[in-house]
mmCIF entry with sequence, helices, sheets and N, C-alpha, C, O atoms, coordinates in Angstrom:
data_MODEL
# 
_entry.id   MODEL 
# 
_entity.id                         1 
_entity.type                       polymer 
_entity.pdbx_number_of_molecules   1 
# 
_entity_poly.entity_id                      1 
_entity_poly.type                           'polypeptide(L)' 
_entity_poly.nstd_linkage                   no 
_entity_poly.nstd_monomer                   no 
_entity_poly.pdbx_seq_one_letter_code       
;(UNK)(UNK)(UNK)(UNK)(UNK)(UNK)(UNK)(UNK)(UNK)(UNK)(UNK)(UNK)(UNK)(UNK)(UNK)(UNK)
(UNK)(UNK)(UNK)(UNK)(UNK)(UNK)(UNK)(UNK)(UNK)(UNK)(UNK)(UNK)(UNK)(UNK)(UNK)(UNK)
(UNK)(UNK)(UNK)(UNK)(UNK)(UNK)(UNK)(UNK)(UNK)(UNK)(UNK)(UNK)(UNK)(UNK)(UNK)(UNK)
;
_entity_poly.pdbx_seq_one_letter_code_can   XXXXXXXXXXXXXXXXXXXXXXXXXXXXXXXXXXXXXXXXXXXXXXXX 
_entity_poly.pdbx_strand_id                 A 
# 
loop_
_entity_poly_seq.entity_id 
_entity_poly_seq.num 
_entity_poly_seq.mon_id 
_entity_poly_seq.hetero 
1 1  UNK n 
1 2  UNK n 
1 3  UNK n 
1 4  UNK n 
1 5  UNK n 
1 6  UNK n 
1 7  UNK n 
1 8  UNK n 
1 9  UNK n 
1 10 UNK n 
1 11 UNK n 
1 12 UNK n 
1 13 UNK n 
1 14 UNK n 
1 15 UNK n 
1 16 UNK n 
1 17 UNK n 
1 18 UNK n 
1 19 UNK n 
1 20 UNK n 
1 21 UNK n 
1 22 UNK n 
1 23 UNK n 
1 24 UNK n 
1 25 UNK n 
1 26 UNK n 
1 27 UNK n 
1 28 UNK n 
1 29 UNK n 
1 30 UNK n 
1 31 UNK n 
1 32 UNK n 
1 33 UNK n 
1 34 UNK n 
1 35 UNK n 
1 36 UNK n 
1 37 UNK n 
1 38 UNK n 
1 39 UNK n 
1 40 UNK n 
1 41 UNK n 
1 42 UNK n 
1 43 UNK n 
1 44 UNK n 
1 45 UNK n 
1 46 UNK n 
1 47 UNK n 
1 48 UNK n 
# 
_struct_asym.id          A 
_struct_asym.entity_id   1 
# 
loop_
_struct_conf.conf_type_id 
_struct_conf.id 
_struct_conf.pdbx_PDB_helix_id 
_struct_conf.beg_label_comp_id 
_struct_conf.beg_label_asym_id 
_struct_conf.beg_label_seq_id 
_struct_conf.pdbx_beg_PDB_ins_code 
_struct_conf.end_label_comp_id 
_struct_conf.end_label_asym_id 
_struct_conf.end_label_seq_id 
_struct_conf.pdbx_end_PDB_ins_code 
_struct_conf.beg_auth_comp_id 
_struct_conf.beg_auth_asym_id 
_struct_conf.beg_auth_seq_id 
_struct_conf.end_auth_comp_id 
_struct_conf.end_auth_asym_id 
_struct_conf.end_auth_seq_id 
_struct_conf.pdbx_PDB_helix_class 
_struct_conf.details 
_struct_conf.pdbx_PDB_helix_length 
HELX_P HELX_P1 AA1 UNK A 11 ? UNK A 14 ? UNK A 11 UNK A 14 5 ? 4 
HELX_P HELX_P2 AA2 UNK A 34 ? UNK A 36 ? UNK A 34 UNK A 36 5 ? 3 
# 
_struct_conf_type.id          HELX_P 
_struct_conf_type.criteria    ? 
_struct_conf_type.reference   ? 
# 
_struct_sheet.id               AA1 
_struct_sheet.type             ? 
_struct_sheet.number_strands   2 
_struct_sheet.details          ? 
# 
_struct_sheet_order.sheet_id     AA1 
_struct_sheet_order.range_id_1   1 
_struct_sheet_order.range_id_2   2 
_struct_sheet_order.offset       ? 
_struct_sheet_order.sense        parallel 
# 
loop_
_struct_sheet_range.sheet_id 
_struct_sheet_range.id 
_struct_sheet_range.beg_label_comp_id 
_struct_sheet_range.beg_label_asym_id 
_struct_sheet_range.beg_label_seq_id 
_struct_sheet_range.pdbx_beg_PDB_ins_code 
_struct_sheet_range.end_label_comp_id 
_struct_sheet_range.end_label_asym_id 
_struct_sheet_range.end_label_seq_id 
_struct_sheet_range.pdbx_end_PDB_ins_code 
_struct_sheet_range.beg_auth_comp_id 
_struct_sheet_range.beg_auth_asym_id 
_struct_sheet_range.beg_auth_seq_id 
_struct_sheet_range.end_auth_comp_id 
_struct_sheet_range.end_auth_asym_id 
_struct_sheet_range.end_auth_seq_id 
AA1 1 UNK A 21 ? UNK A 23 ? UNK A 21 UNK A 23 
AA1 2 UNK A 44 ? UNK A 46 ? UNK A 44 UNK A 46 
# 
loop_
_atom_site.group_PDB 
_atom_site.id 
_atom_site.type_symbol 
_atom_site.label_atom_id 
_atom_site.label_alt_id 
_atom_site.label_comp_id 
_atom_site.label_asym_id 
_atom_site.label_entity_id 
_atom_site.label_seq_id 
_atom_site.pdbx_PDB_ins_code 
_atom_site.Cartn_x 
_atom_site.Cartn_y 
_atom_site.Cartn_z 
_atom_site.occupancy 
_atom_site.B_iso_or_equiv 
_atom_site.pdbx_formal_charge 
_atom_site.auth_seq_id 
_atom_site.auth_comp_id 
_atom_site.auth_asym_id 
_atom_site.auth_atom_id 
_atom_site.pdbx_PDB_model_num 
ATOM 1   N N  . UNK A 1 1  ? 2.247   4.564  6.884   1.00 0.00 ? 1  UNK A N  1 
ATOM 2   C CA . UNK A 1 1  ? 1.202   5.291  6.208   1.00 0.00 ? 1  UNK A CA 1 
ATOM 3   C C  . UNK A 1 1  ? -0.141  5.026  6.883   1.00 0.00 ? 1  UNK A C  1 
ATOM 4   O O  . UNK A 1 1  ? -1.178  5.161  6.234   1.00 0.00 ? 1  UNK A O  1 
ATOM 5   N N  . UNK A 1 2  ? -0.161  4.569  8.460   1.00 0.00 ? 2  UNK A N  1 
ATOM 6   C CA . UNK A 1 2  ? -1.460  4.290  8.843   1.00 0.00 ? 2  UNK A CA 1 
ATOM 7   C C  . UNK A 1 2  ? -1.807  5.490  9.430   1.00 0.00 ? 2  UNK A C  1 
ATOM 8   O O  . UNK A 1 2  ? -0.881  6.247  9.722   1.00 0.00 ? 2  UNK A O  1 
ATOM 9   N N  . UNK A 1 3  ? -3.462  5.982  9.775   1.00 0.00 ? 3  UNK A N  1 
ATOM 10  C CA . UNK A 1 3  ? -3.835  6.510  9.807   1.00 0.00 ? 3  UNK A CA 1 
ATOM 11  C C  . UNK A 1 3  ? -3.704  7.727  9.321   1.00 0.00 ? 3  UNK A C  1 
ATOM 12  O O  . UNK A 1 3  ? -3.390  8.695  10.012  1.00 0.00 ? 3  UNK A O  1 
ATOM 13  N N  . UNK A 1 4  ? -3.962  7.769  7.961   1.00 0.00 ? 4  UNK A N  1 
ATOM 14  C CA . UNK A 1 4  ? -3.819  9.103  7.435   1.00 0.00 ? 4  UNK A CA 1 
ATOM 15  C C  . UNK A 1 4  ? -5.122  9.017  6.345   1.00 0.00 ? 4  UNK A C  1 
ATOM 16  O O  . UNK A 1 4  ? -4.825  9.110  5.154   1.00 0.00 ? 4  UNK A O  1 
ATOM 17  N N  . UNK A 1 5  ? -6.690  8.826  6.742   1.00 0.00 ? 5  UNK A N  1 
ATOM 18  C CA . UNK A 1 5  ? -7.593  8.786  6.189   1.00 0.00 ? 5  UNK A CA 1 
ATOM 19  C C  . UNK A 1 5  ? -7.575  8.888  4.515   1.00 0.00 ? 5  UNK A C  1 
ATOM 20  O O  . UNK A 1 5  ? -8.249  9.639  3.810   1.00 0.00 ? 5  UNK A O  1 
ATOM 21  N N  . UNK A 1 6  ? -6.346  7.648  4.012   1.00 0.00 ? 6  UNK A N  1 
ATOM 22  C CA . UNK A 1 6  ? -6.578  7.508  2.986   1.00 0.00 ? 6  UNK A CA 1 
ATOM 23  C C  . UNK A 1 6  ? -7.729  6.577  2.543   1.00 0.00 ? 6  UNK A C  1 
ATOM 24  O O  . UNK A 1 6  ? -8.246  5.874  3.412   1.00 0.00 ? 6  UNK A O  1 
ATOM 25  N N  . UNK A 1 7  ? -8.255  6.498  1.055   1.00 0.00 ? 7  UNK A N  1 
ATOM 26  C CA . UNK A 1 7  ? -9.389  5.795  0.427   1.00 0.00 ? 7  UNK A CA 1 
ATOM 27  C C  . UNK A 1 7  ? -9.356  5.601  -0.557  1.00 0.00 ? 7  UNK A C  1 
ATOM 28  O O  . UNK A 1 7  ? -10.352 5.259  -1.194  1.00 0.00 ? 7  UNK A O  1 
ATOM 29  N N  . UNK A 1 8  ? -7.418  5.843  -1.394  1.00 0.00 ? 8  UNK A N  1 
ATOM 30  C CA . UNK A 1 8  ? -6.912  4.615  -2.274  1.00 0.00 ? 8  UNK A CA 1 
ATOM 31  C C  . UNK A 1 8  ? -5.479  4.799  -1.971  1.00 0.00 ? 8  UNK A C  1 
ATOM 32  O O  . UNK A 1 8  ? -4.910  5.838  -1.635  1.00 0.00 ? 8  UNK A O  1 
ATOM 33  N N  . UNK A 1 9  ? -5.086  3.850  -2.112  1.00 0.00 ? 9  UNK A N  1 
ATOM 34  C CA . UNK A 1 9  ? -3.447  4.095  -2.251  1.00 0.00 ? 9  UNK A CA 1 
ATOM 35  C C  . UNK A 1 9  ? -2.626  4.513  -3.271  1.00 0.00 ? 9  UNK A C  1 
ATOM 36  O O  . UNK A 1 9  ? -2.445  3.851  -4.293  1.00 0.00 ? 9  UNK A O  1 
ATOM 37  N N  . UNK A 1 10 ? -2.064  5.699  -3.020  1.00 0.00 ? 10 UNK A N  1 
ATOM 38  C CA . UNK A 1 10 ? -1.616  6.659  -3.619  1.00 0.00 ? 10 UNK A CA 1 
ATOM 39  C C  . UNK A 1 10 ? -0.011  5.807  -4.217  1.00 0.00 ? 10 UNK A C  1 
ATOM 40  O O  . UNK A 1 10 ? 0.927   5.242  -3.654  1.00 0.00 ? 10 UNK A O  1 
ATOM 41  N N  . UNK A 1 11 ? -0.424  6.155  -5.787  1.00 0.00 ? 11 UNK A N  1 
ATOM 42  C CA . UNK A 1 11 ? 0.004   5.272  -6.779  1.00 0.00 ? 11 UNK A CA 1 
ATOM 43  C C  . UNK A 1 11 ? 1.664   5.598  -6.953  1.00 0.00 ? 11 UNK A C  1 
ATOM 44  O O  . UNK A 1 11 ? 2.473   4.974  -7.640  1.00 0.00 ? 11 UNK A O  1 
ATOM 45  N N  . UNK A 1 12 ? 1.867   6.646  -6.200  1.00 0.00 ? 12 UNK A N  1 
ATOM 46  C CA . UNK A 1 12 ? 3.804   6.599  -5.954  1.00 0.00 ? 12 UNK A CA 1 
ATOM 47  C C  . UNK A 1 12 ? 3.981   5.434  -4.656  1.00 0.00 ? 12 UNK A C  1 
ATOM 48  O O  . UNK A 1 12 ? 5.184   5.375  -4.402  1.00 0.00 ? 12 UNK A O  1 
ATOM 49  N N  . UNK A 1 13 ? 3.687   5.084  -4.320  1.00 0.00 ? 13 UNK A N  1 
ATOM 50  C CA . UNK A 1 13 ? 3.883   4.234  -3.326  1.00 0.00 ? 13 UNK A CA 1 
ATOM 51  C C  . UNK A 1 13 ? 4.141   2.595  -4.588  1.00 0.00 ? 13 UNK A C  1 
ATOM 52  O O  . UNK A 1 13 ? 4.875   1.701  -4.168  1.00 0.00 ? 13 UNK A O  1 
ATOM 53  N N  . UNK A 1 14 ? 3.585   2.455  -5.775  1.00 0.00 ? 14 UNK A N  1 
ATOM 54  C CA . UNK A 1 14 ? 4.072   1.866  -6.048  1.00 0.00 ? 14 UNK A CA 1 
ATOM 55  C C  . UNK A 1 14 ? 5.400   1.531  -6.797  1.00 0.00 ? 14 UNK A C  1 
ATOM 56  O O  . UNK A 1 14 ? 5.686   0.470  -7.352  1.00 0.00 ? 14 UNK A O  1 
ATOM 57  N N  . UNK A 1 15 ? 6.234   2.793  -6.681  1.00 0.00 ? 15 UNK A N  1 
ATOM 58  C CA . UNK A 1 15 ? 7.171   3.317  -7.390  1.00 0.00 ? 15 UNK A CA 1 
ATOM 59  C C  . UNK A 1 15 ? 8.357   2.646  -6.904  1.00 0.00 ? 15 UNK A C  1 
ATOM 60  O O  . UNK A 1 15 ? 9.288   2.251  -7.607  1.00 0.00 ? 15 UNK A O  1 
ATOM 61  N N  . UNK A 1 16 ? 8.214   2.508  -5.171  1.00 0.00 ? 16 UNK A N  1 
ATOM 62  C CA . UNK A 1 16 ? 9.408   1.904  -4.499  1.00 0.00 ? 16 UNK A CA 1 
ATOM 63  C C  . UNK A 1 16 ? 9.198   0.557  -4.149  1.00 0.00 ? 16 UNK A C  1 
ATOM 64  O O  . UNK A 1 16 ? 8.790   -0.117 -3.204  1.00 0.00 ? 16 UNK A O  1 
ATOM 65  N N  . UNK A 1 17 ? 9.602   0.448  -5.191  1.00 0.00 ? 17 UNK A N  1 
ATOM 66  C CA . UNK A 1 17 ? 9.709   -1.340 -5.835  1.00 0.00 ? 17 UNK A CA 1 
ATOM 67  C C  . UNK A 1 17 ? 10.477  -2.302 -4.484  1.00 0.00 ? 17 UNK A C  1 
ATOM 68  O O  . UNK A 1 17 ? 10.050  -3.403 -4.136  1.00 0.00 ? 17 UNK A O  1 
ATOM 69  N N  . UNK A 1 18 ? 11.558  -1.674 -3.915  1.00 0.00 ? 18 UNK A N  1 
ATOM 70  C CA . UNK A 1 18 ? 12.426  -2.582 -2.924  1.00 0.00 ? 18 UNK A CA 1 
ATOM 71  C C  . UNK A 1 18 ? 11.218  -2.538 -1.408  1.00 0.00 ? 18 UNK A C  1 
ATOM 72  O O  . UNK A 1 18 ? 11.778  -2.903 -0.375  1.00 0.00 ? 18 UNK A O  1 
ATOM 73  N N  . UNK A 1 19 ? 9.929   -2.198 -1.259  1.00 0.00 ? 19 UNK A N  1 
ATOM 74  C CA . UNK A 1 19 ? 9.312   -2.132 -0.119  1.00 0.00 ? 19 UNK A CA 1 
ATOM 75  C C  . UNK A 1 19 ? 9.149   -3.915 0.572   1.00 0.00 ? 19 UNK A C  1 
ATOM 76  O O  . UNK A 1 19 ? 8.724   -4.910 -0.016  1.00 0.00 ? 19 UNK A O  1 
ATOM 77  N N  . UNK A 1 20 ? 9.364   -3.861 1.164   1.00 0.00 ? 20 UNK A N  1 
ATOM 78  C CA . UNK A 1 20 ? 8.903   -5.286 1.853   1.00 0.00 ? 20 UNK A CA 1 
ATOM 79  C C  . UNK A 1 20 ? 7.914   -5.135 2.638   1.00 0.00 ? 20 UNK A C  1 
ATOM 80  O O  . UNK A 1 20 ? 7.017   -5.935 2.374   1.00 0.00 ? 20 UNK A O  1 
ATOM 81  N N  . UNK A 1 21 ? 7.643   -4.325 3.655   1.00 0.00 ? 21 UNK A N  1 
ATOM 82  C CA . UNK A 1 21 ? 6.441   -3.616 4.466   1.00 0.00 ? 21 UNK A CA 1 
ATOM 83  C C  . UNK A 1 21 ? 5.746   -2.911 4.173   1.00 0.00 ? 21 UNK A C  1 
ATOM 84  O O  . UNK A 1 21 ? 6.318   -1.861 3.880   1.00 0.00 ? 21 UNK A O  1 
ATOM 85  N N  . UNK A 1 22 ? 4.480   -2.851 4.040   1.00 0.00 ? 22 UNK A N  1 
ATOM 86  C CA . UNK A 1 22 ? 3.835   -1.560 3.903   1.00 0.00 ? 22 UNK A CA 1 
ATOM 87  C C  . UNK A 1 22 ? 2.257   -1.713 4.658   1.00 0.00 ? 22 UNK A C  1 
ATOM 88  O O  . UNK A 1 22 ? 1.268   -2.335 4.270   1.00 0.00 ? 22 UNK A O  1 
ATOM 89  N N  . UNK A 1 23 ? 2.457   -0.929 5.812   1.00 0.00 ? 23 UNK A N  1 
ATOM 90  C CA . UNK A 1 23 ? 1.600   -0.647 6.998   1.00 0.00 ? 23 UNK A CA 1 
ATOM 91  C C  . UNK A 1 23 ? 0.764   0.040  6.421   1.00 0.00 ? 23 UNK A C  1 
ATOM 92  O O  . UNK A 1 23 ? 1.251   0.973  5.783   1.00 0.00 ? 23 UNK A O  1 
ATOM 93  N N  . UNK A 1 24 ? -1.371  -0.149 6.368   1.00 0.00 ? 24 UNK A N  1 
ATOM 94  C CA . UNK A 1 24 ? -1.431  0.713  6.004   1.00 0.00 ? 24 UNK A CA 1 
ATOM 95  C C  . UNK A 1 24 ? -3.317  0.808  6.761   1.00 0.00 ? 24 UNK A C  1 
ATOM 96  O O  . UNK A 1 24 ? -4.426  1.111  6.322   1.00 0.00 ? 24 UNK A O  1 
ATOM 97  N N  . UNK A 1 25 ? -2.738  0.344  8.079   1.00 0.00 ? 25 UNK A N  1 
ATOM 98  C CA . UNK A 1 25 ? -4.246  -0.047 8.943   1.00 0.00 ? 25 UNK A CA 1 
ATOM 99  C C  . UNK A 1 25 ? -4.582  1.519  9.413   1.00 0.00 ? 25 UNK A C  1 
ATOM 100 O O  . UNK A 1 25 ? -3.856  2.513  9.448   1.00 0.00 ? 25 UNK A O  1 
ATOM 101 N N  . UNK A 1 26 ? -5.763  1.356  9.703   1.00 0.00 ? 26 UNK A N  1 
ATOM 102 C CA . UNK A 1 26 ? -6.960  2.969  10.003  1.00 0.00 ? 26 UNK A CA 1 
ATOM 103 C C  . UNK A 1 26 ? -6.927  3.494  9.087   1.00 0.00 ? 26 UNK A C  1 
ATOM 104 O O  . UNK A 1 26 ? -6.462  4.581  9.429   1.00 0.00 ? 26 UNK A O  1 
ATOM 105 N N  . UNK A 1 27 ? -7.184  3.554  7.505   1.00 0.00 ? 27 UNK A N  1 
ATOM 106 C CA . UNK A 1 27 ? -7.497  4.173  6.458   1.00 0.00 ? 27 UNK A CA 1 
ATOM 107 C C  . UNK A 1 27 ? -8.721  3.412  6.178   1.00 0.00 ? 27 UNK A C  1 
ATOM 108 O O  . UNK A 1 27 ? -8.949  2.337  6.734   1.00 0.00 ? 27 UNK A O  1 
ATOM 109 N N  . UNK A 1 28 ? -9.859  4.190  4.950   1.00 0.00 ? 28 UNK A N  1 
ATOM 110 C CA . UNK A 1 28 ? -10.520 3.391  4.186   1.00 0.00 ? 28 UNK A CA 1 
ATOM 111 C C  . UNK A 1 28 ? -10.059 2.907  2.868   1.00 0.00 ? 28 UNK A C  1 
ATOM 112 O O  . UNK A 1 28 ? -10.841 2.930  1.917   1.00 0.00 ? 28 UNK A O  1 
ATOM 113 N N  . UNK A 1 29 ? -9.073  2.552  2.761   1.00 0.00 ? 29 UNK A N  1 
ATOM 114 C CA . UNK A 1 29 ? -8.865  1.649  1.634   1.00 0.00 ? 29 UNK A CA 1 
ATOM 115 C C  . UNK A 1 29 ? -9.663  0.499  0.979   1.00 0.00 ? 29 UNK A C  1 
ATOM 116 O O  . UNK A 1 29 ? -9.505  -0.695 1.236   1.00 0.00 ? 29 UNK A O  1 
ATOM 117 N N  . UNK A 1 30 ? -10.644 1.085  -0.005  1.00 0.00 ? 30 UNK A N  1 
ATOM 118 C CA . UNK A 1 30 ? -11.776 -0.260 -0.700  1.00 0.00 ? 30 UNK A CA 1 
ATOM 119 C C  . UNK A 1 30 ? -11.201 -0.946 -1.946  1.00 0.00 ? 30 UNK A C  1 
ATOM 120 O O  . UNK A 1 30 ? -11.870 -1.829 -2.482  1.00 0.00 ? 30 UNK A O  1 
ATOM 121 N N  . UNK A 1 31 ? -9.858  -0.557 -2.503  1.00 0.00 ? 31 UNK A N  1 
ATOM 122 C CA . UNK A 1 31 ? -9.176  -1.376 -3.525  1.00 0.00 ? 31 UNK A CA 1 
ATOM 123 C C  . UNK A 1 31 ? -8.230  -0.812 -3.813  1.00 0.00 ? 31 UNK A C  1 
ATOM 124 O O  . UNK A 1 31 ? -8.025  0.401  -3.779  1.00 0.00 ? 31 UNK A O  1 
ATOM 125 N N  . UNK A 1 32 ? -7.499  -1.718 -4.153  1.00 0.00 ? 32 UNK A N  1 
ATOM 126 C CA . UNK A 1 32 ? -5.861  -1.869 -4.300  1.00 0.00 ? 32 UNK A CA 1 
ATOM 127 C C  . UNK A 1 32 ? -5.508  -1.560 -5.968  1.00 0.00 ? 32 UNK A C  1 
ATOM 128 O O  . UNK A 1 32 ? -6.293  -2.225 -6.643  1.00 0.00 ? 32 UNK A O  1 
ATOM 129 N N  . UNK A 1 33 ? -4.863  -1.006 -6.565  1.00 0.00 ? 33 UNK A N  1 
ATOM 130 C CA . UNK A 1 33 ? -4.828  -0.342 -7.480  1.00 0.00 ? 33 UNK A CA 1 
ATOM 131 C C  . UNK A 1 33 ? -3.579  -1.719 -8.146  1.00 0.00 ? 33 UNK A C  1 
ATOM 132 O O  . UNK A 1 33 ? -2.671  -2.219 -7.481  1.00 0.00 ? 33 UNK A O  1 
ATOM 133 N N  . UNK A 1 34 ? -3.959  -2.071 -9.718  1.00 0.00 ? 34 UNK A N  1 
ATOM 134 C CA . UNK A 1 34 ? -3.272  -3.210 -10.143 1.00 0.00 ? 34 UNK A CA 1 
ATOM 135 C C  . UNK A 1 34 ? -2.002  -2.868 -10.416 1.00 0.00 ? 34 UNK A C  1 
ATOM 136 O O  . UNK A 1 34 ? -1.247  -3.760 -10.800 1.00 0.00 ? 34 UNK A O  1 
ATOM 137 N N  . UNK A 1 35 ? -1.556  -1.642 -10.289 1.00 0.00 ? 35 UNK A N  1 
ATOM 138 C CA . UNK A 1 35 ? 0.093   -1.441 -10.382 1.00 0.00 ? 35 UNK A CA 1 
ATOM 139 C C  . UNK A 1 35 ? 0.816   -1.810 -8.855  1.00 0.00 ? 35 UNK A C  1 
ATOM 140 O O  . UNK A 1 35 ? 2.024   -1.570 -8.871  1.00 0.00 ? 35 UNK A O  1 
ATOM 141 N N  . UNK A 1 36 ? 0.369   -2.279 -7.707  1.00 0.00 ? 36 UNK A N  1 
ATOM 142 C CA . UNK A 1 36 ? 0.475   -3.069 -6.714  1.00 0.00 ? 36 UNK A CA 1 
ATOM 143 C C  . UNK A 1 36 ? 1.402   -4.592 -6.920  1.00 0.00 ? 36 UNK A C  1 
ATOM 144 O O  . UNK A 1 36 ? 2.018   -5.107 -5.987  1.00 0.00 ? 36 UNK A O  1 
ATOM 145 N N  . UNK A 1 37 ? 1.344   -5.246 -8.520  1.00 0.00 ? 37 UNK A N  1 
ATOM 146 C CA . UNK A 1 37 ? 2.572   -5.695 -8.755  1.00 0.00 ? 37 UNK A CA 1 
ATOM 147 C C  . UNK A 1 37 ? 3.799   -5.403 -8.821  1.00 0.00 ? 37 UNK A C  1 
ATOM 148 O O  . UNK A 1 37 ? 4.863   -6.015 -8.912  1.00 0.00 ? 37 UNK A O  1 
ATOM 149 N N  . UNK A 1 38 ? 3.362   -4.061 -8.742  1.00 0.00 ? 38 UNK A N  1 
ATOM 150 C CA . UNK A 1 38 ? 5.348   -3.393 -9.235  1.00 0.00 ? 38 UNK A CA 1 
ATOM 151 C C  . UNK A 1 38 ? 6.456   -3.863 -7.812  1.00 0.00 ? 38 UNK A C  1 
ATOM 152 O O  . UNK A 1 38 ? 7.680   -3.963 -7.726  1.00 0.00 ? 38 UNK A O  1 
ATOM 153 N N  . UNK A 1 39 ? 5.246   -4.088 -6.759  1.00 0.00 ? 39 UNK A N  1 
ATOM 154 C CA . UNK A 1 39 ? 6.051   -4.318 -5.600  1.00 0.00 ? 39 UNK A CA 1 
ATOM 155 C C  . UNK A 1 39 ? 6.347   -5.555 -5.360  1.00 0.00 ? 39 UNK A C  1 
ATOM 156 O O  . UNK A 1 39 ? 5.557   -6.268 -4.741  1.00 0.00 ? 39 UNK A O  1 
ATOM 157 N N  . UNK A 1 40 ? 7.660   -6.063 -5.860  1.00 0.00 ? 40 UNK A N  1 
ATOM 158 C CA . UNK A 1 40 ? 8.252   -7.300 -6.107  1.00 0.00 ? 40 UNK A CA 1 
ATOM 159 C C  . UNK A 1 40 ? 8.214   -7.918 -4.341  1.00 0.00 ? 40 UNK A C  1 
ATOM 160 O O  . UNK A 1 40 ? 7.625   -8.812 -3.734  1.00 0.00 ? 40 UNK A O  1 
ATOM 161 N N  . UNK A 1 41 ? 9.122   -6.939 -4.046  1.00 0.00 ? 41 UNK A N  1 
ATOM 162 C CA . UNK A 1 41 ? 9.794   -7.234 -2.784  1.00 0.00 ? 41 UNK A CA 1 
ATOM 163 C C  . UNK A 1 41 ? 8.843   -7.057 -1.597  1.00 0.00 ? 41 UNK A C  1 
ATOM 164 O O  . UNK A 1 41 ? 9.327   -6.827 -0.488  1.00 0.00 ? 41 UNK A O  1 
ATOM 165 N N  . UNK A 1 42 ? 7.433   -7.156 -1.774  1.00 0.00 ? 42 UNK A N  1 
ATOM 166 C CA . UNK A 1 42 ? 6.648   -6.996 -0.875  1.00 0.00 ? 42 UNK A CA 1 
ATOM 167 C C  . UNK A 1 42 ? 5.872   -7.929 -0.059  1.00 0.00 ? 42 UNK A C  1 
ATOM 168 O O  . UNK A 1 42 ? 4.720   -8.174 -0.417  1.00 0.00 ? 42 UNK A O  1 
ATOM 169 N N  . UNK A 1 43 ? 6.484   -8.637 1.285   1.00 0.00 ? 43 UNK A N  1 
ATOM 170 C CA . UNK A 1 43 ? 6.304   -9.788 2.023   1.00 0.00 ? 43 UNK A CA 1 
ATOM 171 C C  . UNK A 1 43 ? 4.684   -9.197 3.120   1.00 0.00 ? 43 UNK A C  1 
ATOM 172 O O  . UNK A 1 43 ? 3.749   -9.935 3.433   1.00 0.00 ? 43 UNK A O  1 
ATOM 173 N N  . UNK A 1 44 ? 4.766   -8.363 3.320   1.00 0.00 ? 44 UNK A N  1 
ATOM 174 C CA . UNK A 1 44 ? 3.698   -8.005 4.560   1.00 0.00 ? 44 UNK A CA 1 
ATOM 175 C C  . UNK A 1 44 ? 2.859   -6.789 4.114   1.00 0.00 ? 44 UNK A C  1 
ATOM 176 O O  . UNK A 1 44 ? 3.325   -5.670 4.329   1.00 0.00 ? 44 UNK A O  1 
ATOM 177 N N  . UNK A 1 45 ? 1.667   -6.915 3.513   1.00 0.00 ? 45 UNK A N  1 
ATOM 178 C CA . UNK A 1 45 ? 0.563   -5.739 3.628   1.00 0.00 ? 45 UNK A CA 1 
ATOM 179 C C  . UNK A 1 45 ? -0.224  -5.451 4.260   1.00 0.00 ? 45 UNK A C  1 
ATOM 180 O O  . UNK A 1 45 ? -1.185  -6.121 3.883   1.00 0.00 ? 45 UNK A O  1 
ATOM 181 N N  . UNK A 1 46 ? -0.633  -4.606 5.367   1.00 0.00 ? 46 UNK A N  1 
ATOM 182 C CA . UNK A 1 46 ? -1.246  -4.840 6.620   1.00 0.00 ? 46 UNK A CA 1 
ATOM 183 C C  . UNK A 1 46 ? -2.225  -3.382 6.293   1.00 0.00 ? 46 UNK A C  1 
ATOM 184 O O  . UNK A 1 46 ? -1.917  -2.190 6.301   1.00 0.00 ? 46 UNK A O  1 
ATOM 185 N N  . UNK A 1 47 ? -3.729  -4.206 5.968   1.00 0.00 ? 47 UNK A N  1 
ATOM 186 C CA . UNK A 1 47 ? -4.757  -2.913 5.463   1.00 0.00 ? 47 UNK A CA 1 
ATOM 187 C C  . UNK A 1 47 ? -5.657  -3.433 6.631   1.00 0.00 ? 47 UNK A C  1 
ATOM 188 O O  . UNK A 1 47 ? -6.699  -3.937 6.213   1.00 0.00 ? 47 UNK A O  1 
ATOM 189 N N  . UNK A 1 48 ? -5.533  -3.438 7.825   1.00 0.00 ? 48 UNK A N  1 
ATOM 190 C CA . UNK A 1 48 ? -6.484  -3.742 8.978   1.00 0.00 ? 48 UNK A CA 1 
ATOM 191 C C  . UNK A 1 48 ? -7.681  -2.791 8.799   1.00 0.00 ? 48 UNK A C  1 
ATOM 192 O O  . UNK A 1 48 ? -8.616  -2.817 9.599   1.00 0.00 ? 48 UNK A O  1 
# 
């Protein structure tokens, strides 16, 4: 999901609970939306 001039993260993304990765460098992303727990399985968030 990098570079796709997002500036929040679009809240189905927290839907797929089994994510372990989620790439999400060259956007403006200024905050992370608190349903961002749903992602249990999530080892690496990369908002460069």
């Amino acid at each position: 999901m990098s570079k796709n001039r997002f500036v929040e993260l679009p809240l189905e993304v927290t839907e797929f609970y089994w994510l372990e990765r989620l790439i999400l460098y060259h956007n403006t992303i200024r905050a992370i939306p608190d349903n961002v727990v749903y992602l249990q399985c999530l080892k690496h968030l990369d908002l460069r």
